[in-house]
TORBA-932360 format. One line per 2 residues: number of its first residue (from 0); their letters; for each residue x, y, z of C-alpha. Coordinates in Angstrom, 2 decimals. Layout:
<atoms>
NUM) A) X:Y:Z | ...
</atoms>
This chain:
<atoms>
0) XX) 49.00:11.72:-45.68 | 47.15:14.37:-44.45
2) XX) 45.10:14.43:-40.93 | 42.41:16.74:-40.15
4) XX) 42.03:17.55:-36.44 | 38.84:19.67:-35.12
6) XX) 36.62:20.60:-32.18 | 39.82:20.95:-29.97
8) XX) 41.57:17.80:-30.01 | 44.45:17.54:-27.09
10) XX) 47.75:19.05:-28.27 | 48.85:15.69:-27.07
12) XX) 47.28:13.63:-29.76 | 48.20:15.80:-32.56
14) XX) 52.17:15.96:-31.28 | 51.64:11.91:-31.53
16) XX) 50.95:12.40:-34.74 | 53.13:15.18:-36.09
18) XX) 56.22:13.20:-34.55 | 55.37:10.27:-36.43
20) XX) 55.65:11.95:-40.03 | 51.53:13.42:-40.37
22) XX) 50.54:16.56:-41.67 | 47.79:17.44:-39.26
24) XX) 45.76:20.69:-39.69 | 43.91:21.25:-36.67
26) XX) 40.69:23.41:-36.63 | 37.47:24.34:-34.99
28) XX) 33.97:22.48:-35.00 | 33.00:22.82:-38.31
30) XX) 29.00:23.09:-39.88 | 28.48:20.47:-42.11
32) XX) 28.96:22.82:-45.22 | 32.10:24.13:-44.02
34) XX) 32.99:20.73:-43.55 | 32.45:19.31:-46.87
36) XX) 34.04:22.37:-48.24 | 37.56:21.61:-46.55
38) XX) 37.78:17.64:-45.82 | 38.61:15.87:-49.52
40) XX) 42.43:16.21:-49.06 | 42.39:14.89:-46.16
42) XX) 42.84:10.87:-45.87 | 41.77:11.03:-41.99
44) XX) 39.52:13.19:-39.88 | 39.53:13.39:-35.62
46) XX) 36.66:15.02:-33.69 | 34.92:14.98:-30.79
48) XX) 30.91:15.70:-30.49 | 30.88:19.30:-32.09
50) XX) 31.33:18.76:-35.72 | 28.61:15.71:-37.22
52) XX) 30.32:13.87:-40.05 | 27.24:13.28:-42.32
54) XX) 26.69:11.13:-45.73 | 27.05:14.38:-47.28
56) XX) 30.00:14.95:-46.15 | 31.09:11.61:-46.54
58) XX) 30.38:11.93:-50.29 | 32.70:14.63:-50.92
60) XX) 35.49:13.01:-49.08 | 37.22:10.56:-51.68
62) XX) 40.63:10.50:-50.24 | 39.45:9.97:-46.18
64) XX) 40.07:6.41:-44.99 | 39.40:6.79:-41.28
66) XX) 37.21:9.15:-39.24 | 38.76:9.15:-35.35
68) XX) 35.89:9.88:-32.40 | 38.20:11.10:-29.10
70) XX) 35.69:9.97:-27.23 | 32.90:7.45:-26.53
72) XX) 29.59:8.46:-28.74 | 29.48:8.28:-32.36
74) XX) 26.25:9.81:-33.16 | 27.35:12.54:-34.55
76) XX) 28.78:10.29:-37.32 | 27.06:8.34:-40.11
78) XX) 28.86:4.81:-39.08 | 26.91:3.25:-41.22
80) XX) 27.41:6.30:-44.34 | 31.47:5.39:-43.68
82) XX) 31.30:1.63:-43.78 | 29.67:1.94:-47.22
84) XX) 32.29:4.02:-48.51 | 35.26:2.12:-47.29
86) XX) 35.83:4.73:-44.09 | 36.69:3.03:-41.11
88) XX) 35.97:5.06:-38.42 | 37.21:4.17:-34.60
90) XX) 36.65:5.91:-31.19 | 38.45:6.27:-27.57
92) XX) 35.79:4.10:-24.95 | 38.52:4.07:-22.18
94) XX) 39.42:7.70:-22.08 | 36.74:9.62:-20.65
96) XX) 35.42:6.50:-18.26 | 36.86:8.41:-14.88
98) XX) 35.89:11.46:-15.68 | 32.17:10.62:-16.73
100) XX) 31.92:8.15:-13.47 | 32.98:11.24:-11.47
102) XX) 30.71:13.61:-12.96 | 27.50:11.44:-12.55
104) XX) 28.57:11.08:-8.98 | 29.12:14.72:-8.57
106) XX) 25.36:15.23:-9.92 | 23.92:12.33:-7.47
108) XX) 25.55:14.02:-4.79 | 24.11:17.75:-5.45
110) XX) 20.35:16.46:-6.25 | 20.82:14.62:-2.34
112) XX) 22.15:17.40:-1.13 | 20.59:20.31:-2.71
114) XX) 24.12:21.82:-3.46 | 23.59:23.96:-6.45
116) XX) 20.32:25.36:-5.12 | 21.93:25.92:-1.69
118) XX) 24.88:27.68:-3.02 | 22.50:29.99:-5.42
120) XX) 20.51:30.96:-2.24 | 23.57:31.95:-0.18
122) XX) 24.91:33.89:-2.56 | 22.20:36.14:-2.89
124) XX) 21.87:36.41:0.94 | 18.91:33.81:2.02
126) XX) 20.11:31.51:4.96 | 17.18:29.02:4.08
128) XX) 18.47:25.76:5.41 | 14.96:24.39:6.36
130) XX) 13.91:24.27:2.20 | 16.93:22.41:1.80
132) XX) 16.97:19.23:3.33 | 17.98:16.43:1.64
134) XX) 18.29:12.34:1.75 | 21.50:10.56:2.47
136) XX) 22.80:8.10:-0.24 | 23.78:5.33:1.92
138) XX) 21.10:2.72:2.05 | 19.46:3.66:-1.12
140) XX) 18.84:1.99:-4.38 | 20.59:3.40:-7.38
142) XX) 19.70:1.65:-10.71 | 21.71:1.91:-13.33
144) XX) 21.00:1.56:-17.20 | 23.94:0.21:-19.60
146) XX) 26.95:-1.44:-17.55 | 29.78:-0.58:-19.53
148) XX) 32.68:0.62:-18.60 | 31.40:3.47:-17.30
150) XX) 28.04:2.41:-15.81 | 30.46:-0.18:-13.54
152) XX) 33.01:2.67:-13.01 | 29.96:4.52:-11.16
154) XX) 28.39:1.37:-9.71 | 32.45:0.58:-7.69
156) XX) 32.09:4.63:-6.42 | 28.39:3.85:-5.52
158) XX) 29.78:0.98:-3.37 | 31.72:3.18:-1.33
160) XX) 28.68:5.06:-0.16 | 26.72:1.75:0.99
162) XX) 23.84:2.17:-1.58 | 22.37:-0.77:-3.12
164) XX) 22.73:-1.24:-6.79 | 20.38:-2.60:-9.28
166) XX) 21.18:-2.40:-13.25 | 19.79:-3.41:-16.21
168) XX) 22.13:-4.05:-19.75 | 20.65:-6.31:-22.07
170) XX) 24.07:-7.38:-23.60 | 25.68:-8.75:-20.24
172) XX) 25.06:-11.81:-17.49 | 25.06:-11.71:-13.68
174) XX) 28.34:-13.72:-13.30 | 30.11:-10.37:-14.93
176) XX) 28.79:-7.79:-12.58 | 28.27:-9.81:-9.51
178) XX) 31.33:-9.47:-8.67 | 30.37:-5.51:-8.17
180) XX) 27.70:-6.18:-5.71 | 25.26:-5.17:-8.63
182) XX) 21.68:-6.87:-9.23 | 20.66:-7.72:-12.88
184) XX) 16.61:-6.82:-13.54 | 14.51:-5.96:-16.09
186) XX) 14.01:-2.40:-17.37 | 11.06:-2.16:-15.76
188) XX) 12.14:-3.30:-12.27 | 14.55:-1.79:-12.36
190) XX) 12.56:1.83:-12.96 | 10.14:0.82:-10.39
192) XX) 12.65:-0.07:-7.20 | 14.94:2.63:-7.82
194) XX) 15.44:5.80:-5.77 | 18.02:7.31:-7.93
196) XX) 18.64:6.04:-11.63 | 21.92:7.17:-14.06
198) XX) 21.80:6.38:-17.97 | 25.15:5.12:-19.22
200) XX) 23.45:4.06:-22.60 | 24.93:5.22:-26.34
202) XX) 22.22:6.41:-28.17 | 20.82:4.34:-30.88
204) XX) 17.54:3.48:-32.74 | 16.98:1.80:-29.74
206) XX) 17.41:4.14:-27.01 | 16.19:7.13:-28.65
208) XX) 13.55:8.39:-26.21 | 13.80:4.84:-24.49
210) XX) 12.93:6.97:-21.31 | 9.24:8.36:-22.55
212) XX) 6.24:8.96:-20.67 | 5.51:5.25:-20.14
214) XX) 9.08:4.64:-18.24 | 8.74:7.64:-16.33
216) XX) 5.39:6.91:-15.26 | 6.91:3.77:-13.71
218) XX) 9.90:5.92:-11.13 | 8.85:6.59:-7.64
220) XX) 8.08:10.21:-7.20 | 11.03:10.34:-4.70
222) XX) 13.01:9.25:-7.13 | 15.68:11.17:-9.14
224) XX) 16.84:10.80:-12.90 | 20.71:11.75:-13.94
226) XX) 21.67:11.92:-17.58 | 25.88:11.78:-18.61
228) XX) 25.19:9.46:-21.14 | 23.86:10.99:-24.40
230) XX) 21.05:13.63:-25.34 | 17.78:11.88:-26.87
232) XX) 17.46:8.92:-24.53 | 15.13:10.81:-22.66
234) XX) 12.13:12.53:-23.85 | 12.68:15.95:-22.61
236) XX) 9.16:16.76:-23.35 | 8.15:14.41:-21.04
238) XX) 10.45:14.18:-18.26 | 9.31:18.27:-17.76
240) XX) 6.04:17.29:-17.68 | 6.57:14.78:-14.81
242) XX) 8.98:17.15:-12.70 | 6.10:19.64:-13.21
244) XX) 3.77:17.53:-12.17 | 5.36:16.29:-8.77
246) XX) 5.25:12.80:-10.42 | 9.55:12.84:-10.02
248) XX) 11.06:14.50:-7.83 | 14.41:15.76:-9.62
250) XX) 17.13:15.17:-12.73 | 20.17:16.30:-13.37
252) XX) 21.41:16.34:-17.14 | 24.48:17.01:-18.40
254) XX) 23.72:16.27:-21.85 | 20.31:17.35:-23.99
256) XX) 18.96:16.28:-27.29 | 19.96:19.43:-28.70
258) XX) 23.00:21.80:-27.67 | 23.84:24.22:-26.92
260) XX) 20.69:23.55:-24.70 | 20.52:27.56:-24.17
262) XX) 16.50:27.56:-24.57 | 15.66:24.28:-22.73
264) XX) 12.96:24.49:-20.55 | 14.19:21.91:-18.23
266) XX) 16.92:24.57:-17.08 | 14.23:26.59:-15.69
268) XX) 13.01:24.33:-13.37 | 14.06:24.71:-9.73
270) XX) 14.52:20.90:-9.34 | 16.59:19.93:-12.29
272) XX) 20.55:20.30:-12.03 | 22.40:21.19:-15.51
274) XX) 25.71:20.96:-17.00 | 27.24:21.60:-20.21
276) XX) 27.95:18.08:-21.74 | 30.66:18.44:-18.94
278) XX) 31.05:14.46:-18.68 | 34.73:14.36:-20.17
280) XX) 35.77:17.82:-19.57 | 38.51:17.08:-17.44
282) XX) 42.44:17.73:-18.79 | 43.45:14.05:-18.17
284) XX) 40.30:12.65:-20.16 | 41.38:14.72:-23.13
286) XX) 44.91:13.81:-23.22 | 43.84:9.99:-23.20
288) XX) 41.18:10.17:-25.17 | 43.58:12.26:-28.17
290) XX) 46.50:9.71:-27.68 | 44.14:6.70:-27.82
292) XX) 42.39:8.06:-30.86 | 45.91:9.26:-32.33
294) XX) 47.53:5.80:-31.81 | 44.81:3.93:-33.92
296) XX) 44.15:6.51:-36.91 | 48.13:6.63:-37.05
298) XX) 47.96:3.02:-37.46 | 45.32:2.41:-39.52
300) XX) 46.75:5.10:-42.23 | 49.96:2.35:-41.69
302) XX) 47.88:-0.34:-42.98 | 47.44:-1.94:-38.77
304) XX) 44.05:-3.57:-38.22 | 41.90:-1.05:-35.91
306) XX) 42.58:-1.22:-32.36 | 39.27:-0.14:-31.43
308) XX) 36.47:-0.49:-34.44 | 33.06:1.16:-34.38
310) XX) 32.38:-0.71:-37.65 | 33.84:-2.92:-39.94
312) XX) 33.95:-1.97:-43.73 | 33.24:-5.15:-45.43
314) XX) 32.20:-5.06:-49.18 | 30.66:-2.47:-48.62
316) XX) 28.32:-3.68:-45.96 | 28.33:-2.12:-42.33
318) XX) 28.86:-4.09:-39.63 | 28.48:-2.17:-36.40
320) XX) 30.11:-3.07:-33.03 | 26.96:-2.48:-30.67
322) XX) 28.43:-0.29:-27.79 | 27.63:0.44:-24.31
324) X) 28.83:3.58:-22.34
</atoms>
């Protein structure tokens, strides 16, 4: 059986798979006509976010049985396109969780601190440390949305630098987080008491633009927004408007709605930090994301029940596993 490996999948993965007996042809991300074009031998397909597996796609694809996501997100695949064609299609969620905890505290730390604007300034010979004081982290309220694996990986690093943590996730009790020093709210209290707030949602029907001018209206003005979640929970139109506006003080995004975010405005604006979907670029988070993606496509092509589903083909009806970041 065939395996078709793209947007740079860790050597790692692939070996995994080449030892155990699987043709894999590995290529680059792919556009979606390019991708129709080249994916009906294949009976299983790995990515990360750079190629989007759509129904198109999908329809041209009679011999694929599984679609593997190294990696948390699945919107750039139709889930629901796959489950209605038989295609089981499974992702990594444990992979990328350090790296994506240690990115969003990397961009809490520089909008405290002023970091990137600091170095900027230096570099071009200003010694302006009076126009760049910041606030200290300790004793603050961070509020997190979606308390996953990685929303609780940043709320035990949060810990560490005494700040109080509220969190909102509609799909979880206080006995499991308590235990984390965290404080379940409401969306909206949470929006309201919060000096810094970080997004660990997946982005669904739901969430798109969840964070709109009504939400934002609701954040302190001191308060600062960080995105390493997904691109399209916040309304970009509207989050510039606010950090224009002195309404919100600053946001740092490492993911946009859509990329490469080359033209955005936001990345003109001296009080936003940006990054380029950076959240699970480290060497360690693609090695475990590949292998974990590479163990359960190599089983599923065995005829093993999926280790870790995204939906469930089931006469032909989707059932999706809802999923938190």
């Amino acid at each position: 059986m065939k395996i078709l490996a793209l947007d740079g999948i860790a050597a790692d993965g692939i070996s995994y798979l080449q030892e155990r007996g699987f043709s894999v042809d590995r290529g680059p991300s792919q556009s979606e006509e390019e991708l129709a074009q080249i994916l009906p031998p294949y009976a299983a397909l790995l990515v990360r976010s750079g190629t989007r597996v759509t129904d198109r796609v999908l329809a041209r694809a009679r011999k694929l049985r599984v679609i593997g996501r190294a990696g948390v997100g699945v919107d750039n695949i139709d889930v629901m396109g796959a489950a209605r064609r038989g295609i089981q299609v499974v992702n990594s969620p444990c992979g990328n969780t350090v790296a994506a905890a240690e990115h969003t505290m990397g961009l809490l730390l520089s909008l405290a601190r002023n970091i990137p604007r600091a170095d900027e300034q230096l570099r071009h010979g200003r010694w302006e440390r009076k126009t760049l004081g910041g606030v200290e982290l300790a004793g603050k309220v961070l509020g997190i949305l979606g308390l996953g694996k990685v929303g609780t990986a940043v709320a035990q690093r949060a810990r560490a630098f005494e700040m109080k943590i509220i969190g909102h996730d509609p799909y979880l009790c206080g006995d499991k987080v308590r235990g984390l020093g965290v404080e379940l709210l409401g969306l909206r209290d949470v929006l309201q008491r919060a000096d810094f707030i970080t997004l660990h949602l997946p982005l669904t029907q739901e969430t798109r633009h969840l964070i709109g001018p009504e939400l934002l209206a609701l954040l302190k003005p001191t308060a600062m927004l960080i995105n390493v979640a997904r691109g399209g929970i916040i309304r970009e139109d509207a989050l510039c408007e606010a950090l224009k506006a002195g309404r919100l003080a600053g946001a740092a995004l490492d993911v946009f709605e859509e990329e490469p975010a080359v033209k955005n405005p936001l990345c003109n604006l001296d009080n936003v930090i940006v990054t380029p979907h950076l959240g699970a670029s480290t060497g360690e988070a693609q090695v475990r994301v590949a292998m974990e993606v590479a163990k359960d496509v190599a089983g599923i092509l065995r005829g093993q029940p999926p280790l870790n589903p995204v939906n469930r083909p089931v006469n032909g009806v989707c059932k999706l596993k809802s999923a938190i970041l």
